[in-house]
N, C-alpha and C positions, 0 to 999 in steps of 0.2 A: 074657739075654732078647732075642730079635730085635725090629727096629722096628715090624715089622708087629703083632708083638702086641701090647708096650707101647701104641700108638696104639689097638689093639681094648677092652683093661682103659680106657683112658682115655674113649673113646667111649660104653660097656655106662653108667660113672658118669656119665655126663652126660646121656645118654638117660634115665635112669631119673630124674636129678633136675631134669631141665630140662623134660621135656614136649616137645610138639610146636611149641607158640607160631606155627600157620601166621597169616599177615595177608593179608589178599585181595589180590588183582594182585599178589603175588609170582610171577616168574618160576618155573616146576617145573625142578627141577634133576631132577627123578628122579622114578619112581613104582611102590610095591611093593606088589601086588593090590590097587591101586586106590590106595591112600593116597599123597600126595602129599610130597615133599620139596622145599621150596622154596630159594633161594638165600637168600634171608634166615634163612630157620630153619641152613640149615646154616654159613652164616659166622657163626651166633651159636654154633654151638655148639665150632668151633672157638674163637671168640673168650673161653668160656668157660673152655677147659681152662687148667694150669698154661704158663707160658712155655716151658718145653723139649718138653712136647707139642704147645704151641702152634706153634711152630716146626715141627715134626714135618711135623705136618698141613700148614701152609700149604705145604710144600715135595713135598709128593705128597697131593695134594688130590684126586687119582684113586684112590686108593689107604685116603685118610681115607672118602672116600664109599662103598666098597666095605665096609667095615666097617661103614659107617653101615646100610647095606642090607641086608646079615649081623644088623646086633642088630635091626633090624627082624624080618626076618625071624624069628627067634628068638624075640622076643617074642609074634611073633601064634601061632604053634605051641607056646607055653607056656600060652597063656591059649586055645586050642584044646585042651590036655590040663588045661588046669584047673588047673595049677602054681600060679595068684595063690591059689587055695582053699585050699590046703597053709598048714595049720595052722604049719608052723614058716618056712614064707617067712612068712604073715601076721605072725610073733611079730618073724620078721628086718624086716620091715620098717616095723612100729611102733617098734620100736629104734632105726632109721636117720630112723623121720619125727621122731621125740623129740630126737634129735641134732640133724639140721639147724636143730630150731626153735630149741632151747638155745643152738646156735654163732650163729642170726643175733641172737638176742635180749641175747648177751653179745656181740656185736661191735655191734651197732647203741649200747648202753649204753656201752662203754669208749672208742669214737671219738666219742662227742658231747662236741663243745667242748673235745676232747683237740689245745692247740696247743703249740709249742715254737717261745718268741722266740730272735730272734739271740743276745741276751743272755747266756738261759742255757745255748745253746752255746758260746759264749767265755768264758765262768767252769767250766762244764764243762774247757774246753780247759788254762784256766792251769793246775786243779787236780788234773790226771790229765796234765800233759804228758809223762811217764814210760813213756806208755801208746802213746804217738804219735811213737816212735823207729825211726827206721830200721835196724836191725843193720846191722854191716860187712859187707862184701860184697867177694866172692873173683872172678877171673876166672883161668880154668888151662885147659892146652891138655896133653894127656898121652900116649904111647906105650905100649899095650899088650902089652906079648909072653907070649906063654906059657912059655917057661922064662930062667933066670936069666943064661946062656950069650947066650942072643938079647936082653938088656936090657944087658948089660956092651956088648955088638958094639956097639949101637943110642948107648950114653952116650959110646961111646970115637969113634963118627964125630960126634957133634952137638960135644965137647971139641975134635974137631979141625975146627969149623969149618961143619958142614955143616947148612941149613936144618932148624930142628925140624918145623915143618909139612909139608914133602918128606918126611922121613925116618919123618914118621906116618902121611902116605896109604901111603906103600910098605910098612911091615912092620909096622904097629898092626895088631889084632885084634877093636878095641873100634867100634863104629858112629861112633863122633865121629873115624874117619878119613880121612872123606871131607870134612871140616870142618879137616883139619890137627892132629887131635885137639883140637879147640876147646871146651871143659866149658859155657862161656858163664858168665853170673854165677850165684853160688851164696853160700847162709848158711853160717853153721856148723851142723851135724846133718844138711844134706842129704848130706853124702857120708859115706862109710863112715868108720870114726876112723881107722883104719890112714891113710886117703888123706890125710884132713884137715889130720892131726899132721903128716906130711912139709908140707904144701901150708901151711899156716901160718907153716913155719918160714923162708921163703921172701919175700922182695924182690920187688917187680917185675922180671922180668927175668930171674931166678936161676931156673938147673935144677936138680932137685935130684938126690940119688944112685939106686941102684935101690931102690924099695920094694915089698915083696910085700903082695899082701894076697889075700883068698879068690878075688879075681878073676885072678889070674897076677901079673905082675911089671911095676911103672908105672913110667915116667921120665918127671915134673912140671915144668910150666914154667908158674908164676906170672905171670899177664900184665897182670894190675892189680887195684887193691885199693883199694876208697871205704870212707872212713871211716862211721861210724855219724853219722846224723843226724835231727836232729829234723824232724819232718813240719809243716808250716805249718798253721795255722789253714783255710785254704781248702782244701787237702789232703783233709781229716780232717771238715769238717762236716757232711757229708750221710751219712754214718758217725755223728760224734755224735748227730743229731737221731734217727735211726735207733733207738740205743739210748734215747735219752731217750724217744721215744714208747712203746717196749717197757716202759721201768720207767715211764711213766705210766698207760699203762694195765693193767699188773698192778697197781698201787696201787689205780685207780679199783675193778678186777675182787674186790682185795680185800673194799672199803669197802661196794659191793652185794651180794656173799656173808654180809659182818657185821650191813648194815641187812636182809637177807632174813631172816637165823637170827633177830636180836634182835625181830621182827615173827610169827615162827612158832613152834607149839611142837612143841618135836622130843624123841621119847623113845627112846632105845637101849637094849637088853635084851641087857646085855656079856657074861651068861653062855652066852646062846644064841649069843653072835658066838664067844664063843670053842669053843664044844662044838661049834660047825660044824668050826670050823678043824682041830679033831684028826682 
């Protein structure tokens, strides 16, 4: 999907649920058969989208407006043919008013007085320290050739001597040889297991023999290796409070679903649920 459209799908949502909201002595940025777009309505409505649209928009903002102008447009020659009348927009769009009220009415309820002290992120921390490990970490720089003939050539000038990084810008295959075949750092499961296996078995330092694998035929050179290590408390706590607000307000989200049911009376007719389903 190209930019310009993601930013129009994102645009069409927020037009629809944002309104116009004009405020007087706003500056007009625009104006489309008469109706006004002002600077204020329109930096709020970028200000409203998600961050990566957000971003989007601020960075062609000539281009956000253009679309802005387009769902206008759209809109008044909808409600020119009468499209809001339409029985299943109206159903579509009781569905969406229902929703929005539902989403503000459980978030307005599960963020009140939802706090997370220091505290119970550094008891958090002690007792999931497991959780807050860094894996070992690889650094390999590698010679690609395509067949086994040109990886022997390639092993038998580096044994005698000759720069590995030289020897990869010249006859590699692979994009990292303009890098000196440089891999950069890596886990375990990022690279393929044929590669890894050689590349593990491996010193800082040490090249290793030729190894084939579905990509042609590699010659490895292990360039460092950091141990696994624990992640600090500062590291990791705006991460932890993160998750702890999430499992507090599922709890909360639970406990007003329980106090709504045990307040209402609710009757399900299981035979009708299931003779639908067949």
């Amino acid at each position: 999907m190209n930019r310009g459209l993601n930013i129009s799908c994102a645009v069409l949502f927020i037009f629809i649920i944002s309104g116009c909201n004009l405020s007087p002595g706003n500056k007009v940025i625009a104006r489309v058969n008469g109706e006004s777009i002002t600077q204020a309505e329109f930096q709020a409505k970028i200000d409203r989208l998600p961050p990566y649209y957000r971003t989007m928009a601020n960075e062609q903002k000539d281009k956000f407006l253009d679309e802005l102008i387009n769902e206008r447009l759209f809109l008044n020659q909808a409600y020119k043919q009468g499209v809001d009348r339409n029985k299943e927009v109206k159903n579509l769009v009781e569905e969406a008013r229902k929703k929005i009220i539902v989403a503000k009415f459980i978030e307005d309820q599960i963020s009140r007085n939802v706090n997370i002290s220091d505290k119970a992120i550094e008891e958090y921390y002690k007792l999931h320290k497991k959780e807050f490990v860094a894996p070992e970490r690889y650094r390999a720089s590698h010679i690609l050739v395509s067949t086994e003939a040109e990886a022997k050539k390639a092993l038998d000038r580096l044994n005698k001597g000759e720069d590995f990084a030289a020897v990869a810008k010249e006859i590699s295959i692979d994009p990292s040889k303009t890098n000196g075949g440089d891999l950069g750092y890596f886990t375990e499961g990022q690279m393929i297991p044929d590669f890894e296996a050689a590349c593990f078995k491996l010193e800082p330092g040490e090249i290793s023999n030729v190894v084939k694998t579905q990509f042609g035929y590699h010659i490895i050179k292990l360039t460092d290796k950091k141990p696994s290590q624990a992640k600090t408390l500062s590291e990791v706590s705006d991460r932890i409070k993160l998750s702890l607000l999430d499992m507090k307000k599922m709890e909360k989200l639970q406990e007003i679903v329980k106090e709504l049911r045990s307040k209402s009376k609710i009757t399900v007719n299981k035979e009708l649920l299931e003779l639908k389903g067949k």
